[in-house]
C-alpha positions as MATLAB code, in Angstrom:
seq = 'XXXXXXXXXXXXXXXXXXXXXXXXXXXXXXXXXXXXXXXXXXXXXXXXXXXXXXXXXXXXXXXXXXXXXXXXXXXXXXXXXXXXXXXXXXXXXXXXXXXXXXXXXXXXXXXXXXXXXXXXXXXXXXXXXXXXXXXXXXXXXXXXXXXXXXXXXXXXXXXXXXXXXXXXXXXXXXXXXXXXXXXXXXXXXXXXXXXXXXXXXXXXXXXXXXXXXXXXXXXXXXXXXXXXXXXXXXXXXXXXXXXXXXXXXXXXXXXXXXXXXXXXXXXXXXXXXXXXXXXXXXXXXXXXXXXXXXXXXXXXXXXXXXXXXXXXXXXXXXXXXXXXXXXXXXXXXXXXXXXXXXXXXXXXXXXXXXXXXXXXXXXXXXXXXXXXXXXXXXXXXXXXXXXXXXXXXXXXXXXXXXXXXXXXXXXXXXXX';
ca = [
       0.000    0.000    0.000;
       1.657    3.342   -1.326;
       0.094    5.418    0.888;
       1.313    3.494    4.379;
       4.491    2.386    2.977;
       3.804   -1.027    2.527;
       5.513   -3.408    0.375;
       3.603   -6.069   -1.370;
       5.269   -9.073   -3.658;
       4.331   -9.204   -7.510;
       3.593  -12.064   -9.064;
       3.459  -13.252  -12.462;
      -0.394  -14.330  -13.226;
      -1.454  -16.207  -16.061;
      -3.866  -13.512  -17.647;
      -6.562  -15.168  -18.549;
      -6.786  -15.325  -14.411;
      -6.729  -11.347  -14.438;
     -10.461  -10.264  -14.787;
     -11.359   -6.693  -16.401;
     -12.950   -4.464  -13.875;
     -16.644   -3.295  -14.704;
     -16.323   -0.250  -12.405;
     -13.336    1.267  -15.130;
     -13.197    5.023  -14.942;
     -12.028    5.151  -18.500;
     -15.530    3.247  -20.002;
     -17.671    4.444  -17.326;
     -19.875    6.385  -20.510;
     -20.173    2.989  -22.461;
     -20.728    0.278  -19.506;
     -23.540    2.964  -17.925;
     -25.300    3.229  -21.202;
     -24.874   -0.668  -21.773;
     -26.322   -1.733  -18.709;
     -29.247    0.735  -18.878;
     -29.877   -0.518  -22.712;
     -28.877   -3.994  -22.742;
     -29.063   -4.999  -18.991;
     -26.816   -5.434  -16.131;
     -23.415   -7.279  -16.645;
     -21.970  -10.308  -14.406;
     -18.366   -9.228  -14.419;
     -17.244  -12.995  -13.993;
     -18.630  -14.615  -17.087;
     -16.338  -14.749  -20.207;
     -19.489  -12.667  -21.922;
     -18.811   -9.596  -19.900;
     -15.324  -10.020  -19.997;
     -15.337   -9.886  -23.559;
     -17.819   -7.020  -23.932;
     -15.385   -4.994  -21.504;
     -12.274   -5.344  -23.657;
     -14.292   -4.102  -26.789;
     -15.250   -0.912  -25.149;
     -11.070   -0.392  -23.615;
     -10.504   -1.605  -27.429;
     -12.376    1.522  -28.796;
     -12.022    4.029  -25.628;
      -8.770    5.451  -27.306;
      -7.351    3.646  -30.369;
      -4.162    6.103  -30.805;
      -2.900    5.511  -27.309;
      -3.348    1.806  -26.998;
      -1.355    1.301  -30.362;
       1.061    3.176  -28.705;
       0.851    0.784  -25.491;
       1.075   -2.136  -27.752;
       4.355   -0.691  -29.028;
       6.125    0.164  -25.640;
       5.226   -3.393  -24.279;
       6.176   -4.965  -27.130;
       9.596   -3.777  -27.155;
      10.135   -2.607  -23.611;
       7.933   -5.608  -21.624;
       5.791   -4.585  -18.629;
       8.367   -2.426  -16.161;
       5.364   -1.363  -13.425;
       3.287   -4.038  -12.040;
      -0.163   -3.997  -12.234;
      -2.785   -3.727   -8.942;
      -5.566   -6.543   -8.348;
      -7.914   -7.607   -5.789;
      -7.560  -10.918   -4.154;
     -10.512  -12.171   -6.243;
      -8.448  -11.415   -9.392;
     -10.451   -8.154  -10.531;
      -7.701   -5.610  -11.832;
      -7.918   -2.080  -10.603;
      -4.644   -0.999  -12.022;
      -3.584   -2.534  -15.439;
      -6.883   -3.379  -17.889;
      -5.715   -1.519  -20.674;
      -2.417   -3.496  -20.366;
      -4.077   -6.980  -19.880;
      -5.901   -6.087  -23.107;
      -2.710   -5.101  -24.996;
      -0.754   -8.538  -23.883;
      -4.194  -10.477  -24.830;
      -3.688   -8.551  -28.687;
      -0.029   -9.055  -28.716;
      -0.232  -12.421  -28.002;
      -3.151  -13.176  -30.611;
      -0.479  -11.581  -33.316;
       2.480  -12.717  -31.885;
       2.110  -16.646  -29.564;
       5.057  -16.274  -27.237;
       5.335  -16.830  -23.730;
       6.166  -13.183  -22.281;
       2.665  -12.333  -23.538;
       0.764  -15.279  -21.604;
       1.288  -13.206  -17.942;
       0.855  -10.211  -16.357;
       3.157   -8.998  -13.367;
       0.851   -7.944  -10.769;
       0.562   -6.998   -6.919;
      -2.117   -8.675   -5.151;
      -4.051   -6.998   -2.315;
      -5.111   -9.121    1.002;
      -8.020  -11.120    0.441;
     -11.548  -11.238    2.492;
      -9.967  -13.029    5.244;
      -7.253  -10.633    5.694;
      -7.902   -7.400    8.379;
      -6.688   -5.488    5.948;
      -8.244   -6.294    2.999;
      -9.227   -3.495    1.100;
     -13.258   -2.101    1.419;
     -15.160   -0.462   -1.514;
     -14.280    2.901   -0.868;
     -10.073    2.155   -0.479;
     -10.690    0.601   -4.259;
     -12.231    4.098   -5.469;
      -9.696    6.099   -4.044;
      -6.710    3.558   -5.099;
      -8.055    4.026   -8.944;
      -7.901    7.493   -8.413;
      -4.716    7.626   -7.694;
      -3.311    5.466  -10.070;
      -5.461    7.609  -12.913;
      -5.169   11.080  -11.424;
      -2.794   11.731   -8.300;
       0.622   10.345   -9.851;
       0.542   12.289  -13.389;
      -1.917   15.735  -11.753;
      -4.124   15.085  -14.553;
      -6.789   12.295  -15.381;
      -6.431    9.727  -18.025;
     -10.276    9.531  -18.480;
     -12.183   12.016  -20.835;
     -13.634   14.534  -18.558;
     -17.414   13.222  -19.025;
     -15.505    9.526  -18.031;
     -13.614   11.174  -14.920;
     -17.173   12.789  -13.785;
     -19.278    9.812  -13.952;
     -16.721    8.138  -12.407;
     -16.940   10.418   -9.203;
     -20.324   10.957   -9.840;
     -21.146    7.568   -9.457;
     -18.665    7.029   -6.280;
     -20.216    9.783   -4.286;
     -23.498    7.805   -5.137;
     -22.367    4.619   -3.711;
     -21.672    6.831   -0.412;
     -18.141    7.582   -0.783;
     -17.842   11.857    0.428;
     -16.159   13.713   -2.581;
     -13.895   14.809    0.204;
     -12.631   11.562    0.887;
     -11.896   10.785   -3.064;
     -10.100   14.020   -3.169;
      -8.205   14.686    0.439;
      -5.148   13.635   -0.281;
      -5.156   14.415   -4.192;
      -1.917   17.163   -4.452;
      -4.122   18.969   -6.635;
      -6.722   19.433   -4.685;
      -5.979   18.634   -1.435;
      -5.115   21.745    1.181;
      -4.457   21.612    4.862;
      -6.809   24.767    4.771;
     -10.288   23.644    5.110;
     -11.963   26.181    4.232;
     -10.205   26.374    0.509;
     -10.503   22.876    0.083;
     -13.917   23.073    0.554;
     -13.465   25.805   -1.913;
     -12.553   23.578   -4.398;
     -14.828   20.553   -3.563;
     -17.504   23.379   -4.328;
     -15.466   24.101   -7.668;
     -15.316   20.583   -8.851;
     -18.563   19.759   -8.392;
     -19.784   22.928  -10.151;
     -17.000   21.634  -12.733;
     -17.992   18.032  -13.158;
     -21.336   17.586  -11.337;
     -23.805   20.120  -13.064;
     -22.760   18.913  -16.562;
     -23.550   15.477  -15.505;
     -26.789   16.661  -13.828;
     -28.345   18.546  -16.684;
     -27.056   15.273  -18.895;
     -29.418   13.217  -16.895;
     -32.561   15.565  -17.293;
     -31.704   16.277  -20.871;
     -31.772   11.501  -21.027;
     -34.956   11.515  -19.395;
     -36.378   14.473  -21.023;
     -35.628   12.655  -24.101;
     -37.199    9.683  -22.914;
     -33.170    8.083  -22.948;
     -32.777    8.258  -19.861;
     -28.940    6.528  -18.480;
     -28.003    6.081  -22.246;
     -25.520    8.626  -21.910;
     -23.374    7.067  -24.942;
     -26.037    9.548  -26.852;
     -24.546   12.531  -25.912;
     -20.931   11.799  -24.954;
     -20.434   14.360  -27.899;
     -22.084   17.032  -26.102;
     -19.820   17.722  -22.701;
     -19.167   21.047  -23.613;
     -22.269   22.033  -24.170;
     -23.537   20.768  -20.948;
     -20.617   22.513  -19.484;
     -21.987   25.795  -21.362;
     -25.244   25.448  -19.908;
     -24.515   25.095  -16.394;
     -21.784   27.814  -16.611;
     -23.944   30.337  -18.298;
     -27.213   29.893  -17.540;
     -28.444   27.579  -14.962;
     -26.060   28.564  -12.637;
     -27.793   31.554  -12.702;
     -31.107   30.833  -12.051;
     -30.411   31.696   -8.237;
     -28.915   34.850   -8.845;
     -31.803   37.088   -8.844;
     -30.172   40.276  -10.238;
     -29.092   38.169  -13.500;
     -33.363   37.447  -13.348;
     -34.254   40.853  -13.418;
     -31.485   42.075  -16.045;
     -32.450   39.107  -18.359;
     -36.385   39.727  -17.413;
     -36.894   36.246  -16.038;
     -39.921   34.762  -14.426;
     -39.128   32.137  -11.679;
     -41.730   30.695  -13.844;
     -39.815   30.694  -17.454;
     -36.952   28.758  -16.032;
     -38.349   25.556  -17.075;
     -39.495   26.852  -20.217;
     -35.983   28.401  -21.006;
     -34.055   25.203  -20.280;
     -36.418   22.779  -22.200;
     -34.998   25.718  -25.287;
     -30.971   25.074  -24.145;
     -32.042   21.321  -24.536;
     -33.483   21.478  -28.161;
     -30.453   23.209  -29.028;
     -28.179   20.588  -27.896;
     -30.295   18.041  -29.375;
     -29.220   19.682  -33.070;
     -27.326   17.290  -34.839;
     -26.180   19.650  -37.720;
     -25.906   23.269  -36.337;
     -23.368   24.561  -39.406;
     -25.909   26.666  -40.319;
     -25.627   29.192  -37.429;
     -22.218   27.813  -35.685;
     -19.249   25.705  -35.805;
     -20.633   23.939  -32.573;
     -23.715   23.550  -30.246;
     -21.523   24.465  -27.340;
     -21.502   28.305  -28.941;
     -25.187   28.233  -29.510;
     -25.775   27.530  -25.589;
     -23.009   30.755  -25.017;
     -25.055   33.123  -27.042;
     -28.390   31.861  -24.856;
     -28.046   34.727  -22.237;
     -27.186   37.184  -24.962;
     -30.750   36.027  -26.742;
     -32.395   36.217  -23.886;
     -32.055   39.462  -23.003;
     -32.720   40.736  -26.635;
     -35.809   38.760  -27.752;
     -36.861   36.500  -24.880;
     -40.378   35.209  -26.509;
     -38.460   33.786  -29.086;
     -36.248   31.887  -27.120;
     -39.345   30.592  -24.900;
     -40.731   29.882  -28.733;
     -37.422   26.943  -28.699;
     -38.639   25.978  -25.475;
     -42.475   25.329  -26.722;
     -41.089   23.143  -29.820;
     -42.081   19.581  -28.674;
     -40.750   16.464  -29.314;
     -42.021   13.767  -31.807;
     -45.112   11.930  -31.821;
     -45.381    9.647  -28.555;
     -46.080    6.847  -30.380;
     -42.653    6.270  -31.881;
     -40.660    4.332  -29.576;
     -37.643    3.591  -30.861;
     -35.039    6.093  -29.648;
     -33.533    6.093  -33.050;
     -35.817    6.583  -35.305;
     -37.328    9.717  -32.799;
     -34.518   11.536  -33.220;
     -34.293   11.263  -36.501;
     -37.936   12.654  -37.263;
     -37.006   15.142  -34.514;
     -34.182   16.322  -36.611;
     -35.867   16.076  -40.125;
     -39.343   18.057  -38.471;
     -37.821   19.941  -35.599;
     -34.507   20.887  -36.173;
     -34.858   23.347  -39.272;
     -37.826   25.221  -36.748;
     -34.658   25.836  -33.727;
     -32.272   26.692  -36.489;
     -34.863   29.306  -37.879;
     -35.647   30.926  -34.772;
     -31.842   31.062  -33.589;
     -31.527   33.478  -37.113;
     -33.694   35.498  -35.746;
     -32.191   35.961  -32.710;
     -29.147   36.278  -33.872;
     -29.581   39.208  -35.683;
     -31.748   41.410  -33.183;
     -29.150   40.835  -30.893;
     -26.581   42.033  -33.068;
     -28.387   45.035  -33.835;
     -29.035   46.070  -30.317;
     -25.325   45.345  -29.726;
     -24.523   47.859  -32.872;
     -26.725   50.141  -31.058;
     -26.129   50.246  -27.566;
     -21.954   49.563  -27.619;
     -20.819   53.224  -28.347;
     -23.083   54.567  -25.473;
     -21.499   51.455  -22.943;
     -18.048   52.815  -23.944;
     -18.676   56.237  -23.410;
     -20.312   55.203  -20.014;
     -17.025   53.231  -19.345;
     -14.936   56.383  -20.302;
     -16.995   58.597  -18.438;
     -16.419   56.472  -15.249;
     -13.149   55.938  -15.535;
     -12.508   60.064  -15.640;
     -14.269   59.891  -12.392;
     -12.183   57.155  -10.256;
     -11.041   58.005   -7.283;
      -7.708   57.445   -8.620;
      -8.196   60.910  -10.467;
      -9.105   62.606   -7.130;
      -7.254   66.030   -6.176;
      -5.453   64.520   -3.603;
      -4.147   62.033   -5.987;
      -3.126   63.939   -8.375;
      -1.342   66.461   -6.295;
       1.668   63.555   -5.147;
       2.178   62.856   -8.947;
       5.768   63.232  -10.059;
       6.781   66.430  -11.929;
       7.724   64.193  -15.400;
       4.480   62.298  -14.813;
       2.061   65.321  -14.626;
       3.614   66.426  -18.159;
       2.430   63.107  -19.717;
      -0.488   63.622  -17.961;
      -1.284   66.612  -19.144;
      -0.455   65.357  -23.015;
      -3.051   62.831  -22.609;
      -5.864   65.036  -21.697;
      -5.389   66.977  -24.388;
      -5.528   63.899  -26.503;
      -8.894   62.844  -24.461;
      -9.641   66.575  -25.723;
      -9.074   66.219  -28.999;
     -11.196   62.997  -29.151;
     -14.136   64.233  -27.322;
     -14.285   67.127  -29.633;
     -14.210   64.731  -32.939;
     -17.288   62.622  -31.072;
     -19.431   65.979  -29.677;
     -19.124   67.094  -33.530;
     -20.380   64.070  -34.669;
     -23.204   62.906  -32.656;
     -24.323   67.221  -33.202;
     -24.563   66.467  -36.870;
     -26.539   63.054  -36.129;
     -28.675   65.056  -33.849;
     -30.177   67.571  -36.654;
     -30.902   64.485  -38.484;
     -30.322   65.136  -41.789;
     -31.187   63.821  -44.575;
     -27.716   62.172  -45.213;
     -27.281   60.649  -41.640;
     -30.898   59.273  -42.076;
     -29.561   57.455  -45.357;
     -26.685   56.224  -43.982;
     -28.946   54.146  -40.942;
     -31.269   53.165  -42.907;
     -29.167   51.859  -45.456;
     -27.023   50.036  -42.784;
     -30.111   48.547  -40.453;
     -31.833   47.207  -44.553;
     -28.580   45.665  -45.395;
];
């Protein structure tokens, strides 16, 4: 055990006697929406075992071609970490490389995997649930200060634990990048981190059952950041009641306005108005606060008819009778909000300028302890303010009597 200093032997095993884990951080998005689809796995039969080294097989090609290579010509330098009933909690995607190397290649240095055992059920200090979460951990995050897993993977993962009734405290105590020996900023960061990885996961699960898919989260493993988006943007703010009242939101709307973030995620094709969904769910706020009957308009658009079941073939006639109706509205959008940005972002500067001339820092008493050389370059820089001010008080005059050529100029700008 690494964290008391306590040396184990390694053996060699034979690997067909080292069994895949089911609880693997790095699949936790396939073997959740598996077991919700297909049904629960037994982890022991040869079935399961086999359906868990297709979904390693396929978590990242690039870097288990590369582990295939370094094994291959280096052999296996650290041992691998398994429980006394043969379940590996360190070392799957390297039993899975020996069992590929050894179907191309039959020799004997492929046939076993050097492994440390942990004390069995009969031992007082065998291992209990929770010491196996926070082992994986480390093995995955602690040693490198970053996570192998994806970062949908890594919350699930936690997610999941903190389920089970492991505290996220306890997973991430003695995690160097987390970890502080000042309570109150850890707890700092627990609150972080769950903002971080928790509210993604949360809105992923209403978004599922919304969508009558409910656990299948394979279906939008795609869509992290926009989850992310969401919860960073806009319902994280559903609390804050002076973002309600400068967006014009109704306690009441807040469903409404998240069932509209959902049918915007649920785009498959959104090239029309964005490289991404996740951009789409930024601009939400902005939308809002222009034209917020239009967004509530997303929110209305319901999903397909009741009667088709299969998840499939729903979202397909979503996206072929739907999708086109989101797109069109988000246009719209789009452009009044750009048009009350062109409108309203000369008067915000000037409001910026303006308060900025009256800081504090610009205060009598301020200026009076200014060096000699620095009151010379201050003085050349309000004349330059000067100068400016002038150009603008001679322009907006001339936009003020509203002539006939300033009228052209709008209107051709606001028809193009």
């Amino acid at each position: 055990w690494e964290i008391k200093q306590k040396a184990l032997p390694v053996f060699e095993v034979p690997i067909e006697y080292c069994k895949y884990r089911l609880d693997n951080g790095r699949i936790k998005t396939q073997i959740l929406t598996h077991i919700k689809l297909k049904g629960s796995l037994n982890a022991e039969s040869d079935d399961a075992q086999k359906i868990i080294s297709e979904y390693l097989g396929k978590s990242d090609p690039k870097t288990n071609d590369d582990l295939k290579k370094i094994l291959k010509k280096e052999g296996q330098k650290d041992p691998a970490v398994m429980t006394a009933d043969g379940f590996l909690i360190n070392g799957n995607r390297r039993k899975w490389a020996f069992e590929q190397l050894l179907n191309e290649y039959p020799e004997e240095k492929y046939k076993k995997l050097k492994v440390v055992i942990l004390p069995g059920s009969e031992d007082p200090e065998r291992p209990t649930v929770k010491d196996i979460a926070i082992l994986e951990n480390r093995f995955q995050v602690y040693l490198t200060g970053k996570s192998e897993y994806s970062k949908m993977n890594k919350a699930l993962t936690y997610y999941t634990n903190t389920l089970s009734g492991i505290t996220l405290e306890e997973l991430l105590k003695d995690d160097p990048t987390f970890g502080d020996s000042d309570n109150k900023k850890f707890q700092q960061k627990i609150k972080k981190f769950k903002k971080e990885y928790f509210e993604p996961i949360k809105l992923m699960d209403e978004y599922l059952e919304a969508n009558n898919t409910k656990g299948d989260y394979s279906r939008v493993s795609n869509r992290w950041m926009s989850f992310e988006e969401l919860g960073k943007n806009l319902t994280s703010q559903f609390e804050n009641e002076k973002f309600l009242v400068e967006h014009n939101i109704e306690k009441k709307e807040v469903g409404l306005l998240k069932s509209a973030a959902f049918n915007i995620i649920k785009i498959k094709d959104s090239s029309e108005v964005a490289a991404d969904n996740r951009y789409l769910i930024r601009g939400l706020p902005r939308w809002i606060k222009a034209e917020k009957k239009e967004v509530l308009k997303i929110g209305n658009i319901e999903d397909v008819d009741e009667k088709i079941k299969d998840p499939e073939e729903r979202d397909r006639e979503w996206q072929h009778t739907k999708a086109s109706q989101v797109i069109n509205i988000i246009k719209k959008l789009e452009n009044l909000s750009n048009r009350i940005k062109d409108q309203e972002d000369p008067l915000n500067r000037l409001s910026e300028a303006l308060g900025k001339l009256n800081h504090e820092d610009l205060d009598q008493n301020q200026l009076e302890q200014m060096k000699i050389p620095d009151v010379k370059k201050a003085f050349k820089i309000c004349q330059e303010i000067e100068n400016a001010n002038n150009e603008l008080k001679s322009f907006f005059y001339e936009l003020q009597k509203d002539t006939k050529n300033y009228k052209e100029k709008l209107k051709k700008k606001f028809n193009n």
